[in-house]
C-alpha positions in Angstrom: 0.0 0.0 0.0 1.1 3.4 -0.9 2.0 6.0 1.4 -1.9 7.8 2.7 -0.4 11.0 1.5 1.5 10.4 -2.0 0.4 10.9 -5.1 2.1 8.4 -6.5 2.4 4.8 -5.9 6.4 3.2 -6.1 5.9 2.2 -9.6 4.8 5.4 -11.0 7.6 6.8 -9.5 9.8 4.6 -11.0 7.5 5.3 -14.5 8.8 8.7 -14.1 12.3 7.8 -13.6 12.0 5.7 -16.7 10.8 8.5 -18.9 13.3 11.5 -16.9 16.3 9.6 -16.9 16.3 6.5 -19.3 13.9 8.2 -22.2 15.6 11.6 -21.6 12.4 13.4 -21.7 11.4 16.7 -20.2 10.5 16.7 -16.4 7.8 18.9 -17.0 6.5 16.8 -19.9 6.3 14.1 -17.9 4.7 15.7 -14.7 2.1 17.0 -16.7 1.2 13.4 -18.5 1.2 11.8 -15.0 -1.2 14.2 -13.7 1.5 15.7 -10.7 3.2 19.3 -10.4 6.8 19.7 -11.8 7.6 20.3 -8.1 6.8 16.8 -7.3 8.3 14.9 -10.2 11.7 17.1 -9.4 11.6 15.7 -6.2 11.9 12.2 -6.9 13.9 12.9 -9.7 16.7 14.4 -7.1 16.3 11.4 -4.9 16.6 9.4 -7.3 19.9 10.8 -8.4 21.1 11.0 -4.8 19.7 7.2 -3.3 18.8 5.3 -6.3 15.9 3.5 -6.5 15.6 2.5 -3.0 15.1 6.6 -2.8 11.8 5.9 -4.1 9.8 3.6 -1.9 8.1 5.1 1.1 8.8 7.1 4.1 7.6 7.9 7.8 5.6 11.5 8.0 7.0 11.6 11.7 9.0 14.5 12.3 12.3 13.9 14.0 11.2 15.8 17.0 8.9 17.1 18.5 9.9 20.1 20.9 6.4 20.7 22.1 5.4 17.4 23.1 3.7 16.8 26.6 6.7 15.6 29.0 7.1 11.5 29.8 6.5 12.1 33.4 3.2 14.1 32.9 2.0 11.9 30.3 2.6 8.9 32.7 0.6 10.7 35.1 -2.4 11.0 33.1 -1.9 7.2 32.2 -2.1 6.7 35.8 -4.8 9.0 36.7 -6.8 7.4 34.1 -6.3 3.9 35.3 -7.2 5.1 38.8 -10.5 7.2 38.5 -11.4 5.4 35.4 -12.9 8.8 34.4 -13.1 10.8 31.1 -11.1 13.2 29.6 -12.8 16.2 31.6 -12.4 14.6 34.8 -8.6 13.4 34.1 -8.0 17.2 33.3 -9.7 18.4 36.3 -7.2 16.0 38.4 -4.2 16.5 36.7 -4.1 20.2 35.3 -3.6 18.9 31.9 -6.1 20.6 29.4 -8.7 18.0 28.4 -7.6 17.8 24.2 -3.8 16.9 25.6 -5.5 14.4 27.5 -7.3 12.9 24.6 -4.0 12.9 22.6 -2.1 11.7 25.2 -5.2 8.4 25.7 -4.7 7.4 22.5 -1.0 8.1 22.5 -0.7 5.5 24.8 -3.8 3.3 23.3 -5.7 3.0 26.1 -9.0 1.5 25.8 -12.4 4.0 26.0 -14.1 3.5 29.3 -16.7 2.3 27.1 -15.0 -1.3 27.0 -13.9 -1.5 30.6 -15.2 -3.5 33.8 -16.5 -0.6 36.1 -15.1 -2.7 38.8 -12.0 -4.0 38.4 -10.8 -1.7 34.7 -10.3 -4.7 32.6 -11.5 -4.5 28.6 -14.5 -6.8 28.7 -16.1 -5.1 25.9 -15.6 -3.5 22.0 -16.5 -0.4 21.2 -18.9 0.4 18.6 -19.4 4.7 18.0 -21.5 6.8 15.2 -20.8 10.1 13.4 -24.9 10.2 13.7 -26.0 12.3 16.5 -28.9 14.1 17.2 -30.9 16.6 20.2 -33.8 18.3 20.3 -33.8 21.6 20.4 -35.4 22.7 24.4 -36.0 20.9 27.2 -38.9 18.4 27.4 -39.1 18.4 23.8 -38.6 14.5 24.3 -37.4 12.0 27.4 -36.6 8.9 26.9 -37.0 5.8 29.4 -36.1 2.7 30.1 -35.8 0.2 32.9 -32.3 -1.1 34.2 -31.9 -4.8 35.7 -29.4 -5.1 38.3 -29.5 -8.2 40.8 -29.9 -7.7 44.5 -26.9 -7.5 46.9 -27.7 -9.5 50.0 -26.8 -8.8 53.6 -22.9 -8.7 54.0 -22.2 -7.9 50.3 -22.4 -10.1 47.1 -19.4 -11.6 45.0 -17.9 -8.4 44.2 -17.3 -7.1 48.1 -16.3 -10.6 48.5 -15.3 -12.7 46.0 -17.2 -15.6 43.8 -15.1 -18.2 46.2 -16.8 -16.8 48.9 -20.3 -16.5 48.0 -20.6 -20.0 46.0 -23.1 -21.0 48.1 -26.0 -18.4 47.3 -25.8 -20.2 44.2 -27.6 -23.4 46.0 -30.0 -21.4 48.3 -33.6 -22.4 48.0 -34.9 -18.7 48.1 -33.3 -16.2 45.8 -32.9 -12.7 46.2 -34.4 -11.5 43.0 -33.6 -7.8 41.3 -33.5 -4.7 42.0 -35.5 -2.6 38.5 -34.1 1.4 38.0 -36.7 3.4 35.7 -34.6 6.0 34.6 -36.2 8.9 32.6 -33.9 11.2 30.3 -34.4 14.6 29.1 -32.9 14.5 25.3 -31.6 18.2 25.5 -29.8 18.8 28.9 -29.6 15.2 29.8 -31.1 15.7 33.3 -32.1 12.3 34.8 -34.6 10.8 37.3 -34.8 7.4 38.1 -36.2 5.2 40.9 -35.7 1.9 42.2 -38.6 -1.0 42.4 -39.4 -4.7 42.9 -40.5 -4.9 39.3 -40.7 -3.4 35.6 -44.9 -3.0 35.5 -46.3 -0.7 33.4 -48.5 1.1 36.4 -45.1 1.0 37.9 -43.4 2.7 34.9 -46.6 5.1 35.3 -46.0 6.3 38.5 -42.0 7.4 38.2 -43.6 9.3 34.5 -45.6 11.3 36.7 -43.0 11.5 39.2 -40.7 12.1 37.1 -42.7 14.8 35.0 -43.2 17.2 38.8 -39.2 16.8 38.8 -38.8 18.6 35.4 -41.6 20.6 36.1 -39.9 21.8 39.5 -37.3 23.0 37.2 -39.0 24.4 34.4 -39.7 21.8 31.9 -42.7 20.3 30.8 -42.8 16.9 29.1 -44.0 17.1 25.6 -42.6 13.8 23.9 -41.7 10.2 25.8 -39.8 7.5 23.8 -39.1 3.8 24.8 -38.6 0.9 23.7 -40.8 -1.5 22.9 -41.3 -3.2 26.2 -45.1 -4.6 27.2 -45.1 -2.0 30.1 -44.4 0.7 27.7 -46.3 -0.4 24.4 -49.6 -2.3 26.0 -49.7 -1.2 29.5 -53.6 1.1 30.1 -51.3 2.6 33.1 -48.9 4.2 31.3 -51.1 5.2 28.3 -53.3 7.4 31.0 -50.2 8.6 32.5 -49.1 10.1 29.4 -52.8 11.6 28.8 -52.4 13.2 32.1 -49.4 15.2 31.0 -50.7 15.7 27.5 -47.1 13.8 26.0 -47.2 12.1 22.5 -45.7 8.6 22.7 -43.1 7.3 20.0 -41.0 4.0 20.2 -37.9 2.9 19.0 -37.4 0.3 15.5 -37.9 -2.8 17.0 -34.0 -4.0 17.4 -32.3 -0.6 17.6 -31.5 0.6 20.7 -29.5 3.5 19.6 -32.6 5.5 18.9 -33.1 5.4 22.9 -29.3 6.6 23.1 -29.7 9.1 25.7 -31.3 6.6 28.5 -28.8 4.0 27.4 -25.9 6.0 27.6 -27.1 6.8 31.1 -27.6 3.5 31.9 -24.2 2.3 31.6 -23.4 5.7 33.5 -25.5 4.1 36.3 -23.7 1.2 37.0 -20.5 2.4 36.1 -20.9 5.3 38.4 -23.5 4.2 40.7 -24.0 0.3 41.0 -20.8 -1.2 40.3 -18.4 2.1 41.5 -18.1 0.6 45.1 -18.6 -2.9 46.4 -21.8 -2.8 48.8 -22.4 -5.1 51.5 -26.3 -4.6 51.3 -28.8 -3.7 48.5 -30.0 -0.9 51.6 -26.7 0.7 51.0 -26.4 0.8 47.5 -30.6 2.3 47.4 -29.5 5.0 49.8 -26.6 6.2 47.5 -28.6 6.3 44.7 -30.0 9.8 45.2 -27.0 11.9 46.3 -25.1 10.3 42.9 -28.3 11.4 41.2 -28.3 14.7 42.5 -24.4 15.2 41.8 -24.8 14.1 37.8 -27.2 16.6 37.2 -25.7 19.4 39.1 -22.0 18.7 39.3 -21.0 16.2 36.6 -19.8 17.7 33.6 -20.8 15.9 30.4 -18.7 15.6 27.2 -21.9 15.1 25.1 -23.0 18.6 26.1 -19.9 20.6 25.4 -18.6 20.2 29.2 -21.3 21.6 31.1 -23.5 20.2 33.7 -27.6 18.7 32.6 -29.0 22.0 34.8 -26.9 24.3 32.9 -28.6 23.7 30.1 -32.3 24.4 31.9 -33.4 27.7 31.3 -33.7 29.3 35.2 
């Protein structure tokens, strides 16, 4: 494969060589036939002269230094700030001092993997990553929310295999009475990205009712009012009576997602895996009590403190007209 940059591949170079050298025709002539400056065909021409052929094939676009580059000792300190906090780019810069686009550079410098594809718990790539040029927001908030429910099993008294190891909690395995899950409805405003969610023993639709009405006093405590809900296509959601009246209450058109396309519910997603990376999975709990109870001050610190990247570095209130 040619060079990315080149405008000609190793044998038209050596084409030109042919008709410069061996043919003894004008450089210009030739340049001009092979669709290149006289600029360029001088060029090889010279190195030719000066390296032979071997002059011909390609070379590295790396400069042979680079005076401005980040120093090894602060890039290994982002490396390691990154591998601690498993945080973005914003919060790495926060920590460090390092601007946030020297971060970035200095990430994929070192290839390390987006947090996308890591264990929240223990950083290892357990996943690939998949991304899209194809984004989309409406344009205030309330326009549309989208929700969705979260599955996450219950932690029982004296913590679960991640506080204490699968060797050591092989036995729930064999207990007669499980524990069942815990079910987060999460609702998502599409344009600031503020978030209300609530835990509950199940995923019904008069369930999923209630937190859209609860949900919808939150926004409106703020300023917004709910014009548009999307989900997917869940019975709860798409047959439930509950749900369908909770929506006429607040006057809200309902729309769904292409069956097998998640991505259209982005926002909620996206939050999701927030949630457990952030929330569920950040610290190992010894009770599902504990991990409920720290489910409203994390809520309460991503909409006012977190900074989002999706949202040009500003917090989901920021972006709710006072």
């Amino acid at each position: 494969m040619s060079h990315a940059n080149a405008r000609l591949t190793f044998h038209g170079r050596c084409l030109l060589i042919e008709r410069v050298r061996q043919d003894r025709r004008p450089v210009s002539h030739v340049a001009k036939e092979m669709g290149i400056s006289r600029q360029c065909a001088h060029r090889w021409v010279a190195r030719f002269d000066a390296e032979g052929w071997d002059g011909l094939r390609d070379r590295s676009s790396r400069a042979k230094s680079f005076p401005t580059r980040t120093p090894a000792d602060v890039e290994a300190g982002v490396v390691a700030a990154r591998r601690e906090l498993r945080m973005g780019r914003d919060r790495i810069a926060e920590a460090t001092g390092v601007p946030a686009r020297t971060v970035s550079r200095i990430l994929a410098r070192h290839h390390v993997p987006p947090i996308a594809a890591l264990d929240p718990v223990t950083g290892a790539v357990i996943r690939a990553s998949k991304a899209t040029s194809h984004r989309y927001e409406r344009d205030r908030p309330g326009d549309l929310v989208h929700v969705d429910v979260k599955k996450l099993g219950r932690i029982p008294d004296g913590g679960g295999w991640r506080a204490l190891g699968r060797a050591a909690t092989g036995h729930h395995h064999d207990k007669p009475i499980k524990i069942g899950f815990d079910y987060v409805h999460a609702v998502v405003d599409d344009h600031s990205r503020v978030a209300y969610a609530e835990i509950h023993s199940d995923e019904k639709g008069s369930t999923a009712a209630g937190v859209l009405l609860r949900a919808a006093q939150f926004f409106a405590s703020h300023g917004v009012t709910i014009r548009e809900v999307i989900s997917d296509n869940a019975f709860a959601y798409r047959h439930s009576n509950d749900f369908k009246a909770a929506l006429a209450t607040l006057g809200a058109r309902q729309l769904f997602i292409k069956p097998h396309c998640p991505w259209q519910n982005g926002k909620v997603e996206r939050f999701n895996r927030t949630l457990q990376a952030e929330w569920a999975y950040r610290q190992p709990f010894t009770s599902n009590d504990q991990r409920a109870k720290a489910l409203d001050p994390w809520l309460d610190h991503y909409n006012n403190e977190r900074t989002h990247h999706g949202i040009g570095g500003t917090t989901p209130l920021s972006r709710v007209p006072s």
